[in-house]
DRENGUPA-878680 format. One record per atom (N, C-alpha, C): atom name; x, y, z; residue in one letter. Coordinates in Angstrom, 2 decimals. Example, Ala and Ser with C-alpha at 12.3 -4.5 7.8 and 13.67 -1.06 7.14 Angstrom:
REM DRENGUPA-878680
REC  atom        X        Y        Z  type
REC     N    13.19    -5.69     7.80     a
REC    CA    12.30    -4.50     7.80     a
REC     C    13.20    -3.30     7.80     a
REC     N    12.85    -2.25     7.08     s
REC    CA    13.67    -1.06     7.14     s
REC     C    12.90     0.03     7.87     s
REM end
This chain:
REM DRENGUPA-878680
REC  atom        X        Y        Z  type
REC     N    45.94     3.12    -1.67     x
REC    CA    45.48     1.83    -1.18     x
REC     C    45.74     0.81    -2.27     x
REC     N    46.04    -0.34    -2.20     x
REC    CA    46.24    -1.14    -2.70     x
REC     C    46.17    -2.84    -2.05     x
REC     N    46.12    -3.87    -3.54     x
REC    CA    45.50    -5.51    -3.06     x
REC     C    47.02    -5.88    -3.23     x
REC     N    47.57    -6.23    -2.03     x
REC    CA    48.74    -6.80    -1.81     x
REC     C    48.93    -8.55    -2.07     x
REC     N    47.81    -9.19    -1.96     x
REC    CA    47.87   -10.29    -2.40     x
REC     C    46.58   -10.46    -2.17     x
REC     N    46.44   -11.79    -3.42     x
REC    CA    44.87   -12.54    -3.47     x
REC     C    45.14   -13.75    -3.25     x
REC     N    44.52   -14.61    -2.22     x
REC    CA    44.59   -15.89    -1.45     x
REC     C    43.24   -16.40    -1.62     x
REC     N    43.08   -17.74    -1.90     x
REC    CA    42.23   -18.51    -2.05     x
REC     C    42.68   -20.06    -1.35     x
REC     N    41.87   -20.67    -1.45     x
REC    CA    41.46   -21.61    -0.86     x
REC     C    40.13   -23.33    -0.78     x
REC     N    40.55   -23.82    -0.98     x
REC    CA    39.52   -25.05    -1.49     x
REC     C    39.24   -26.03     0.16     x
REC     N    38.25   -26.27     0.42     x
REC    CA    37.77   -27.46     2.12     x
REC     C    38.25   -28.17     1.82     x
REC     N    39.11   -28.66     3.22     x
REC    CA    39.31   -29.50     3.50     x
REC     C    39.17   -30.22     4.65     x
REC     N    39.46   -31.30     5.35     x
REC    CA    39.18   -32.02     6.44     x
REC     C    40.39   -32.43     7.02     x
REC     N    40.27   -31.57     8.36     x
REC    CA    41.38   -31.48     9.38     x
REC     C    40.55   -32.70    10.34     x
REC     N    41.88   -33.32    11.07     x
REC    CA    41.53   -33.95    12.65     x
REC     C    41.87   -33.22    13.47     x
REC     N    40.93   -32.26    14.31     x
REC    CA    40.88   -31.39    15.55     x
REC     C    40.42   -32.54    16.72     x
REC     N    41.32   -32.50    18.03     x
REC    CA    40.79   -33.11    19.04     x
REC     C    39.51   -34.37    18.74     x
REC     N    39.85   -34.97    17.89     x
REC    CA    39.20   -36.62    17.65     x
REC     C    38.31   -36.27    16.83     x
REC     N    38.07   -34.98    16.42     x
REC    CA    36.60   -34.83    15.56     x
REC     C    37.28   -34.30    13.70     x
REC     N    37.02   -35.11    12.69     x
REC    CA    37.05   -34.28    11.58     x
REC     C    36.13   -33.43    11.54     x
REC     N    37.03   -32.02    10.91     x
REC    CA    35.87   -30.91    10.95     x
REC     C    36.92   -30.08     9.24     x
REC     N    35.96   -30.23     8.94     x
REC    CA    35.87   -29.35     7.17     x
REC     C    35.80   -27.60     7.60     x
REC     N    37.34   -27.34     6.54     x
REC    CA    37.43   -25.90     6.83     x
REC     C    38.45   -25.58     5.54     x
REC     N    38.28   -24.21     5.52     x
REC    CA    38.44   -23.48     4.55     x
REC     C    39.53   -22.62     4.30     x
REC     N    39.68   -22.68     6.01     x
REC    CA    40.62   -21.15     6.50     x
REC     C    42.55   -20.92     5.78     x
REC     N    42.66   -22.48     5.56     x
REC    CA    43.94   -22.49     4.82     x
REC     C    43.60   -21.69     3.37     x
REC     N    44.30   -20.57     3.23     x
REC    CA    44.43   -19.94     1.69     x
REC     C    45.98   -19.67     1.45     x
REC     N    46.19   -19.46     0.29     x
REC    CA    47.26   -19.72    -0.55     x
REC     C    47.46   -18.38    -1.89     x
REC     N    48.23   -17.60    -1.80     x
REC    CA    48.07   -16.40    -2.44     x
REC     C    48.73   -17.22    -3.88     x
REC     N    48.04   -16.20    -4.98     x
REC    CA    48.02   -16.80    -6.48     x
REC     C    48.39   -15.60    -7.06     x
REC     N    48.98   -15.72    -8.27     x
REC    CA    49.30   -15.23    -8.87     x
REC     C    48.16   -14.80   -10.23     x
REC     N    48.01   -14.21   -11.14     x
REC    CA    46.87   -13.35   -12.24     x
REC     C    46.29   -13.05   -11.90     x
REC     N    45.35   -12.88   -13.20     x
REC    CA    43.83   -12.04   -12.69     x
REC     C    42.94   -13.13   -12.22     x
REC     N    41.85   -12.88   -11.48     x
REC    CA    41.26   -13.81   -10.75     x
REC     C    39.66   -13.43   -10.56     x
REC     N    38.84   -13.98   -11.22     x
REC    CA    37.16   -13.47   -11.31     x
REC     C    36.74   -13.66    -9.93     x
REC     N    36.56   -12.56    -9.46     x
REC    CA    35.33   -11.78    -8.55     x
REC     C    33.79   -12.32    -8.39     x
REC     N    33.46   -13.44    -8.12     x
REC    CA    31.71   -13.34    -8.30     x
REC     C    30.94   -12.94    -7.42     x
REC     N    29.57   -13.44    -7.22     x
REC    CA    29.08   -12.82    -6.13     x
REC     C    29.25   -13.65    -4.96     x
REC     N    29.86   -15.11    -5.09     x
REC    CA    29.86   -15.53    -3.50     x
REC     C    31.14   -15.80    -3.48     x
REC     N    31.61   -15.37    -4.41     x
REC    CA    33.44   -15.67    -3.84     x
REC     C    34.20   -15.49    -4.85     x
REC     N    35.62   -15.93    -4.64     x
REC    CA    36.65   -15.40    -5.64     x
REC     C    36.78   -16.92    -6.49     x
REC     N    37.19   -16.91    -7.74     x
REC    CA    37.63   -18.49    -8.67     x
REC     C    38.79   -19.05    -7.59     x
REC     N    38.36   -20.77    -7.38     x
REC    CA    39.89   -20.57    -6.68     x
REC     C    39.34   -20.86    -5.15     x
REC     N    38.43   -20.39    -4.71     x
REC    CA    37.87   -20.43    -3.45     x
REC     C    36.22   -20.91    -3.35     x
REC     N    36.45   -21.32    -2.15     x
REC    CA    35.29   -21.87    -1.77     x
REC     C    35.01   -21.24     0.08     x
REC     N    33.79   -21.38     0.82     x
REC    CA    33.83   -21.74     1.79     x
REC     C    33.06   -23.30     2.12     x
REC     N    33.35   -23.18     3.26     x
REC    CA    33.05   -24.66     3.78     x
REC     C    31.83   -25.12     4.33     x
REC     N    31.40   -23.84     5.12     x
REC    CA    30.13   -23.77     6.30     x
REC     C    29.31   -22.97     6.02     x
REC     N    28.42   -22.44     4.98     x
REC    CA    27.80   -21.15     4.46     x
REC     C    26.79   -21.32     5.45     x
REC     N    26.79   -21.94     6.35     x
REC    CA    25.80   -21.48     7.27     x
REC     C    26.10   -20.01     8.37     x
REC     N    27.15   -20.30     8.30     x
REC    CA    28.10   -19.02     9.52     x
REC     C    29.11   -18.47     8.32     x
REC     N    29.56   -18.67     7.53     x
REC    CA    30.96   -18.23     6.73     x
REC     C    30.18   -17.86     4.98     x
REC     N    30.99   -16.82     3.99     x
REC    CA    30.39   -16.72     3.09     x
REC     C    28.76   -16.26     2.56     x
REC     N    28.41   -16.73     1.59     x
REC    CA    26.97   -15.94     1.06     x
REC     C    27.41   -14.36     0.29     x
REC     N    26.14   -13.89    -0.01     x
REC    CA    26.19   -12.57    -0.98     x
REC     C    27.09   -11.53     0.10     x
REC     N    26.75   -11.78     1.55     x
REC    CA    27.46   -10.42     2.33     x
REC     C    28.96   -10.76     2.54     x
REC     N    29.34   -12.05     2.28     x
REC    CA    30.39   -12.48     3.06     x
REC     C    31.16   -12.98     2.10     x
REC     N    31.28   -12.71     0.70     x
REC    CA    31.57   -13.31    -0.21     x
REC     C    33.45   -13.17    -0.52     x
REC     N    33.75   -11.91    -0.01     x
REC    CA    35.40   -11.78     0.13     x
REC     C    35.48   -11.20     1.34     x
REC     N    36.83   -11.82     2.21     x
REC    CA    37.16   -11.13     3.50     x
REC     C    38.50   -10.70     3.36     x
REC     N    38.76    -9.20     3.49     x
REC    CA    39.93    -8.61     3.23     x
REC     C    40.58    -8.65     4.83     x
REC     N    41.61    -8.11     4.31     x
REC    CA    42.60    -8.65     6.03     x
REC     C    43.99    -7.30     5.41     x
REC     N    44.25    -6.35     6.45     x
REC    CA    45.29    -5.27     6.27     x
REC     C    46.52    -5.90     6.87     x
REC     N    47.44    -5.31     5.35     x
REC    CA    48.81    -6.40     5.53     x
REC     C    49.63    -5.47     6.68     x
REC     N    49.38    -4.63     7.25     x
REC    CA    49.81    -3.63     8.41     x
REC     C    49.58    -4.57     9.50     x
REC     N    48.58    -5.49     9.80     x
REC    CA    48.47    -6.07    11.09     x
REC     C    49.63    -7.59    11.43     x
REC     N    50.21    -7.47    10.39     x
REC    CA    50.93    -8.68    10.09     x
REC     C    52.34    -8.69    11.11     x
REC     N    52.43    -7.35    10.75     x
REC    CA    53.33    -6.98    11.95     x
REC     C    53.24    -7.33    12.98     x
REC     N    52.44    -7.01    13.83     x
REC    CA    52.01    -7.00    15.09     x
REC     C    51.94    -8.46    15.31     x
REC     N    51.09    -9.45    14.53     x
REC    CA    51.27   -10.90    15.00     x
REC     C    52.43   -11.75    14.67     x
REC     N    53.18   -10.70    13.76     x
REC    CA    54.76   -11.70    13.87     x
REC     C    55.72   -11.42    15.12     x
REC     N    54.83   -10.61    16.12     x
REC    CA    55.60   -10.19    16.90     x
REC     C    54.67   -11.14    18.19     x
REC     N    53.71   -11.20    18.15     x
REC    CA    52.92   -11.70    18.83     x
REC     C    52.45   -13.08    18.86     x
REC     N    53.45   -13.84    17.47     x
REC    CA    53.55   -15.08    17.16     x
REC     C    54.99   -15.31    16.63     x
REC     N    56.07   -15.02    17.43     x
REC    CA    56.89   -14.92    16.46     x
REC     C    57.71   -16.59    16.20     x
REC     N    57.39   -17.40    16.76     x
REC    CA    57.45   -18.90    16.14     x
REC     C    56.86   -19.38    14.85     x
REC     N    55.46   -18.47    14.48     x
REC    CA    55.08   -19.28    13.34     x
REC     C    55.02   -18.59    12.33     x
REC     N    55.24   -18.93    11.12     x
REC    CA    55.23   -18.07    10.34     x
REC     C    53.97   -17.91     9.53     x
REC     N    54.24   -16.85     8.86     x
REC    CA    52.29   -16.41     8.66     x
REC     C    52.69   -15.66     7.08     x
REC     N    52.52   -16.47     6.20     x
REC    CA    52.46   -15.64     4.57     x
REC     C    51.04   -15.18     4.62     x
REC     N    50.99   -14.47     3.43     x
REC    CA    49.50   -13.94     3.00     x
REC     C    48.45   -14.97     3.02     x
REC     N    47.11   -14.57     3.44     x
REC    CA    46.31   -15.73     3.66     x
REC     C    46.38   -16.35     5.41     x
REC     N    47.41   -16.10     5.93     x
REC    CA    47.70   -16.61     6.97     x
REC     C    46.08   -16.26     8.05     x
REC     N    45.40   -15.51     7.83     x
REC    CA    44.26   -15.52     8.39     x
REC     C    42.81   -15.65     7.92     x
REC     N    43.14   -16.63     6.86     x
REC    CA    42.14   -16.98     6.30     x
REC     C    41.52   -15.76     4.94     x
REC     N    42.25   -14.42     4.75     x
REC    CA    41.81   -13.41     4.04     x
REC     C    41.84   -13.89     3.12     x
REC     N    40.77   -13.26     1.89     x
REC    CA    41.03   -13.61     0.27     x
REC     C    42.01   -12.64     0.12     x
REC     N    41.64   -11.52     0.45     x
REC    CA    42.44    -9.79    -0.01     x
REC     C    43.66    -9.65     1.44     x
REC     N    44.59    -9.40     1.06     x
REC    CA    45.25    -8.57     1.54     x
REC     C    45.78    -7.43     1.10     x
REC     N    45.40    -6.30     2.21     x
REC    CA    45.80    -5.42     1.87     x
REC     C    46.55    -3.91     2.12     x
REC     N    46.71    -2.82     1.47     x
REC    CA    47.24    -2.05     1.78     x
REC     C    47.16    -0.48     2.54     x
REC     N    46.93     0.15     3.17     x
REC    CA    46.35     1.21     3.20     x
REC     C    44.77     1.48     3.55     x
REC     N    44.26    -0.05     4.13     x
REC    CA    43.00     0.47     4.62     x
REC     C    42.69    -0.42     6.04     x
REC     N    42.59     0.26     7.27     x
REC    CA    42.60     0.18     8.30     x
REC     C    40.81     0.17     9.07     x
REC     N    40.83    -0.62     9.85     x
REC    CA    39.50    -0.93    10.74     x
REC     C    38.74     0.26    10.96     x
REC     N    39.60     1.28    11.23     x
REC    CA    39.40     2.88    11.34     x
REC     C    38.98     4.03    10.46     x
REC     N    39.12     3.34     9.61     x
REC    CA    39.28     4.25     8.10     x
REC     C    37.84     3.60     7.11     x
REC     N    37.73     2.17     7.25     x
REC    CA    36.97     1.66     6.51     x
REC     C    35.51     1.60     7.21     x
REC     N    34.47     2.12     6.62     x
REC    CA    32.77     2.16     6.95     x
REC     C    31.98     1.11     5.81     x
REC     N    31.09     0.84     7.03     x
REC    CA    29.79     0.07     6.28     x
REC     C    29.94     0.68     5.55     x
REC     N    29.31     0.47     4.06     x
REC    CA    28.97     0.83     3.16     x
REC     C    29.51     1.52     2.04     x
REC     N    31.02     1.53     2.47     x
REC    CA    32.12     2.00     1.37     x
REC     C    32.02     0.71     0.20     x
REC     N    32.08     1.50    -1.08     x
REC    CA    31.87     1.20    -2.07     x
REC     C    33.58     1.35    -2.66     x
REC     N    34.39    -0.02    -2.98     x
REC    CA    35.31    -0.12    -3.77     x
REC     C    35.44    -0.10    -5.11     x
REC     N    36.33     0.16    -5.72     x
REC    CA    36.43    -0.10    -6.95     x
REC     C    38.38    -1.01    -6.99     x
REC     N    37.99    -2.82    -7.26     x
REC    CA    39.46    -3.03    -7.51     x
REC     C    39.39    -3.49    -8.86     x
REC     N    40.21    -3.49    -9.65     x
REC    CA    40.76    -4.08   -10.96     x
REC     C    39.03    -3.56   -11.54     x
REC     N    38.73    -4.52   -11.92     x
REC    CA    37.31    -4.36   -12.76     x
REC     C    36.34    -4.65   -11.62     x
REC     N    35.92    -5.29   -10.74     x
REC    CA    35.20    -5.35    -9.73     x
REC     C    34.79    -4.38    -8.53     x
REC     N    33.70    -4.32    -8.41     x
REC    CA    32.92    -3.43    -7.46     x
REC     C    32.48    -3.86    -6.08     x
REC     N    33.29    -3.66    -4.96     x
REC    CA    32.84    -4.25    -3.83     x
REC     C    32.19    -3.06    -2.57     x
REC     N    31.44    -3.55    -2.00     x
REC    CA    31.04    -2.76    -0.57     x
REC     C    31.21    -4.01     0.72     x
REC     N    31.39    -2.98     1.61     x
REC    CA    32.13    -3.06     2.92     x
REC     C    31.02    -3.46     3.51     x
REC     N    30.81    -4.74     4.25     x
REC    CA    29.28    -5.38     4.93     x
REC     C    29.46    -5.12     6.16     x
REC     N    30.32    -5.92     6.65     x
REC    CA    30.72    -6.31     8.20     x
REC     C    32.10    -6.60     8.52     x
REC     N    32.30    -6.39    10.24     x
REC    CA    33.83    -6.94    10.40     x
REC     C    33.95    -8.71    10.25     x
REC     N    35.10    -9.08    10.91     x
REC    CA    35.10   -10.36    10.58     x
REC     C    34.75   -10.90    12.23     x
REC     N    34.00   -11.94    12.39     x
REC    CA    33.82   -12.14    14.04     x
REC     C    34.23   -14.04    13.43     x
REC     N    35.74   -14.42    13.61     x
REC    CA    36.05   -15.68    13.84     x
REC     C    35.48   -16.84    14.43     x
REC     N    35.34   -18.15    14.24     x
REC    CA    35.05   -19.08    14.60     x
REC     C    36.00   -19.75    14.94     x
REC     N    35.97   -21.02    15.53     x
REC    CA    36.98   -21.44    16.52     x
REC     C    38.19   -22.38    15.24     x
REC     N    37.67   -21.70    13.87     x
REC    CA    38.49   -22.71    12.89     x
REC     C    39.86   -21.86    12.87     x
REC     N    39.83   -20.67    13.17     x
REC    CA    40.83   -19.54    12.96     x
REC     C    42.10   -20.57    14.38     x
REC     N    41.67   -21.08    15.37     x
REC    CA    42.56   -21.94    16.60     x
REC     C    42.91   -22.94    15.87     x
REC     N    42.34   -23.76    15.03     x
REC    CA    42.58   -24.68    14.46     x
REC     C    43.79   -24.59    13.38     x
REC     N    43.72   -23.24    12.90     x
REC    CA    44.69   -22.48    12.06     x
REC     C    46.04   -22.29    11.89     x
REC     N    46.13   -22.37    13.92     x
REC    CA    46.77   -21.55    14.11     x
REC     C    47.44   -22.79    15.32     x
REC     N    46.74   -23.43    15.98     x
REC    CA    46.70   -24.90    16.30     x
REC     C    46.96   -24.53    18.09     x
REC     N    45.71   -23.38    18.37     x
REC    CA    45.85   -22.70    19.27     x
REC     C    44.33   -22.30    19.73     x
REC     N    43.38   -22.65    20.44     x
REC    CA    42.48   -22.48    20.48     x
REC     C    41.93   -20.63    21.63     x
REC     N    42.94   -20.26    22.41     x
REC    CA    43.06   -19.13    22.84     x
REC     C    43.10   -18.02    21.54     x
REC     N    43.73   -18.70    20.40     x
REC    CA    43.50   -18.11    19.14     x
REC     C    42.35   -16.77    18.66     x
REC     N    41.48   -17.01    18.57     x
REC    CA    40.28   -16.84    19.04     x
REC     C    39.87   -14.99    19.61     x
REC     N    40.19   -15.64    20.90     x
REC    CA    39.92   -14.51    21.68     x
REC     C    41.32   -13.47    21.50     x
REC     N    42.17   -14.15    21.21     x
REC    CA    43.83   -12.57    20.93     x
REC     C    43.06   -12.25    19.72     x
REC     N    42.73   -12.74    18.55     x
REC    CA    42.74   -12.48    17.31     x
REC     C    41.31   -10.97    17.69     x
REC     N    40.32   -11.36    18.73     x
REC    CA    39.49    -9.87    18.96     x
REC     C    40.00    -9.59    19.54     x
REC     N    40.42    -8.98    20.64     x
REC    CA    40.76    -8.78    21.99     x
REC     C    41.94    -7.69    21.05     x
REC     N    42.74    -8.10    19.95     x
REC    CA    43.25    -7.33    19.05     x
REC     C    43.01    -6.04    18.61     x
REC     N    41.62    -6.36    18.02     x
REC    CA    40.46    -5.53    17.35     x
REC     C    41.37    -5.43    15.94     x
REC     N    42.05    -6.19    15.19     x
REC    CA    42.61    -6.46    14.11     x
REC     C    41.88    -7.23    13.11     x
REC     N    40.59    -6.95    13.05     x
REC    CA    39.58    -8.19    12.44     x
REC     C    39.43    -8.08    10.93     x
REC     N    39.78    -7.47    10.57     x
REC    CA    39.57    -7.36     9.11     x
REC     C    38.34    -7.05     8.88     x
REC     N    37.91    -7.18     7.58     x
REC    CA    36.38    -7.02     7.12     x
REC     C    35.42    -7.88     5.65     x
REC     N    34.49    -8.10     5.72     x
REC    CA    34.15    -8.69     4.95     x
REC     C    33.76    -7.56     3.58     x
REC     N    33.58    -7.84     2.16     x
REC    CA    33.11    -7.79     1.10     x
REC     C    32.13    -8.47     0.46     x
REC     N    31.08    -7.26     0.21     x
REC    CA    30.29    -8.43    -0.91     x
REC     C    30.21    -7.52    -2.33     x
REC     N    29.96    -8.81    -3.41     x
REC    CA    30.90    -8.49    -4.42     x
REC     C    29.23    -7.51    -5.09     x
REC     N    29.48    -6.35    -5.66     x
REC    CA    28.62    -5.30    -5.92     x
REC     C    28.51    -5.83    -8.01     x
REC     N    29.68    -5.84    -8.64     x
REC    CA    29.45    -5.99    -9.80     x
REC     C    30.79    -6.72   -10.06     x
REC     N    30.63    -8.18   -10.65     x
REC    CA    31.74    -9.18   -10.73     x
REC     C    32.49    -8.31   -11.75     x
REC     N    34.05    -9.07   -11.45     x
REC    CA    35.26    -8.67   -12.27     x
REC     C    36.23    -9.00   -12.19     x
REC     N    37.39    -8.65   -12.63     x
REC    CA    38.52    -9.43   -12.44     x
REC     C    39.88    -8.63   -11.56     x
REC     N    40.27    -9.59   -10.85     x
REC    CA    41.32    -8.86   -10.02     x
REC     C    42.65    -9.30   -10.17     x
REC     N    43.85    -8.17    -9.13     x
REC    CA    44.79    -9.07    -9.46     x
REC     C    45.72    -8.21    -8.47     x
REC     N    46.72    -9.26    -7.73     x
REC    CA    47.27    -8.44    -6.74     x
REC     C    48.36    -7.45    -7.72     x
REC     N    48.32    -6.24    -6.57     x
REC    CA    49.32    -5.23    -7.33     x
REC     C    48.04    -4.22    -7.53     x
REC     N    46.32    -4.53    -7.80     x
REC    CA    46.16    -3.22    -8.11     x
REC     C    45.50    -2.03    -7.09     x
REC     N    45.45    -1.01    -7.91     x
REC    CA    45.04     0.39    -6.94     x
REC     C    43.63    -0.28    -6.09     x
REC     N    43.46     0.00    -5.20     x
REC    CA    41.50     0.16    -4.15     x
REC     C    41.65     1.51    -4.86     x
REC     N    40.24     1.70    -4.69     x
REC    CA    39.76     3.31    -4.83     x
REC     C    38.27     3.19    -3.93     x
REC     N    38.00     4.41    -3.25     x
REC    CA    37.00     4.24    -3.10     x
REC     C    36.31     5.21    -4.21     x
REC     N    34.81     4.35    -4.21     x
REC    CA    33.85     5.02    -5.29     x
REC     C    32.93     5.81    -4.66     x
REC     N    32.66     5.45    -3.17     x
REC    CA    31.50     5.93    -2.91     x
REC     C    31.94     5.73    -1.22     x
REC     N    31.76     6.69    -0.34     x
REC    CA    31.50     6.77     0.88     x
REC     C    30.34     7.23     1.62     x
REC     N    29.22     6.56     2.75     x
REC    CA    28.60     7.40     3.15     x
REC     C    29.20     8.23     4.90     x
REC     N    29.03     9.67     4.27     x
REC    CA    29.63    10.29     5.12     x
REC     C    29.32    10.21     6.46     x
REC     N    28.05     9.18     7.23     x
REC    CA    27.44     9.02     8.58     x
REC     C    27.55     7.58     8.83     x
REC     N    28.41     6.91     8.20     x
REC    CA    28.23     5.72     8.08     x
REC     C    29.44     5.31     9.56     x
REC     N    29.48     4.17    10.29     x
REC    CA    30.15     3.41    11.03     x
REC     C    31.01     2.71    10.77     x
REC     N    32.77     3.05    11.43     x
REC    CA    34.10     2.36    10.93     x
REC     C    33.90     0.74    10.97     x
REC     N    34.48    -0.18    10.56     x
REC    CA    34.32    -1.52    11.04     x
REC     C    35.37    -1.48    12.97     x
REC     N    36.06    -0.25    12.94     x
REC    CA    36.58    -0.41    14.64     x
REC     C    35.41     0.16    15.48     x
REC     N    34.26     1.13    14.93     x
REC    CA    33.59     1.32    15.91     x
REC     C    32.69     0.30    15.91     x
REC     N    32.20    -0.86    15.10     x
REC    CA    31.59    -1.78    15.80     x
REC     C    31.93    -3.09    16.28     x
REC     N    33.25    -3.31    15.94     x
REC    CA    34.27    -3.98    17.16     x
REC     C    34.45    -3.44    18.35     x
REC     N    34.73    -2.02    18.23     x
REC    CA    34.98    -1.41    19.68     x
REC     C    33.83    -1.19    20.53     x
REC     N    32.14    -1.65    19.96     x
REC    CA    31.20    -1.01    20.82     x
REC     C    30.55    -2.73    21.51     x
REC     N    31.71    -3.85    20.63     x
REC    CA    31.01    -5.15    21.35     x
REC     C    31.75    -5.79    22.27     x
REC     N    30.66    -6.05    23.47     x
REC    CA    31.55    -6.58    24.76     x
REC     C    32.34    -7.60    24.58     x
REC     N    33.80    -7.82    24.98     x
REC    CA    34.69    -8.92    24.43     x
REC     C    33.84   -10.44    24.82     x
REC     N    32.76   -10.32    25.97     x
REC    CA    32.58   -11.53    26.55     x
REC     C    31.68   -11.94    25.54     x
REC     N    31.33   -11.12    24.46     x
REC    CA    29.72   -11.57    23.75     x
REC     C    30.81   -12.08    22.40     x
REC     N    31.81   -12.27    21.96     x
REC    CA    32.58   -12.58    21.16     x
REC     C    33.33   -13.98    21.20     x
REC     N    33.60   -13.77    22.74     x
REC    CA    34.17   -15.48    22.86     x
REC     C    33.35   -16.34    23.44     x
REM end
């Protein structure tokens, strides 16, 4: 497993349908090492910590395997790393594979696995597509959130490991797959 790229991101203020609305979701993959804290990566911010971010939500990883599928499923636009708002992209760890409560180890930083990612309508705005949204679940390609366990420094290129699994614990696809699509959009 491995961090294929680290994307960050600073708010800004888009004009959506007559309304400015402050968002975050544009990230931009960087190059070095890059400090880990507990509500986010250097470099990044979120916008809305009312719904986005905090101690559980502090990095959202995104598997560079699904990239495929939406260049095929978007194949007009183009989509670099970050293209879905992820800090992490990455390698080798799948919706299926990854449980609450897996305990990472990247570069010097210690992360566990909180929740999947359940989008807001900024991901349409993103994407400049408001059906956006509902393909991005309807997918079940959601990525997952991180919160940061013991700050450190990262840097794309290095190994994931896991440190710690609990062996009864729930994939982030089985609790995408157990929520009704209608309770999502």
């Amino acid at each position: 497993m491995k961090l294929i790229s680290i994307n960050v991101g600073l708010p800004r203020e888009v004009n959506w349908q007559g309304k400015v609305v402050r968002t975050s979701i544009w990230k931009n993959p960087i190059a070095g090492r890059v400090h880990a804290s507990k509500l986010n990566l250097t470099g990044d911010q979120q916008s809305d910590l009312t719904v986005h971010g905090g101690a559980e939500k502090a990095v959202y990883a995104y598997p560079s395997e699904h990239y495929s599928y939406w260049q095929n499923a978007l194949a007009d636009i183009e989509l670099p790393w970050g293209a879905f708002g992820e800090n992490f992209t990455t390698e080798g760890m799948l919706e299926d594979q990854v449980r609450i409560g897996d305990r990472l180890q990247i570069g010097s930083a210690e992360f566990v696995v909180t929740q999947p990612r359940m989008p807001c309508f900024k991901l349409g705005i993103r994407f400049n597509d408001m059906k956006m949204v509902k393909r991005f679940l309807e997918s079940k390609r959601t990525g997952f959130y991180l919160a940061v366990v013991r700050e450190g420094e990262v840097n794309a290129g290095d190994e994931i490991y896991f440190k710690a699994q609990p062996e009864d614990g729930v994939t982030i696809a089985d609790i995408v797959n157990r929520m009704p699509m209608s309770d999502l959009v």
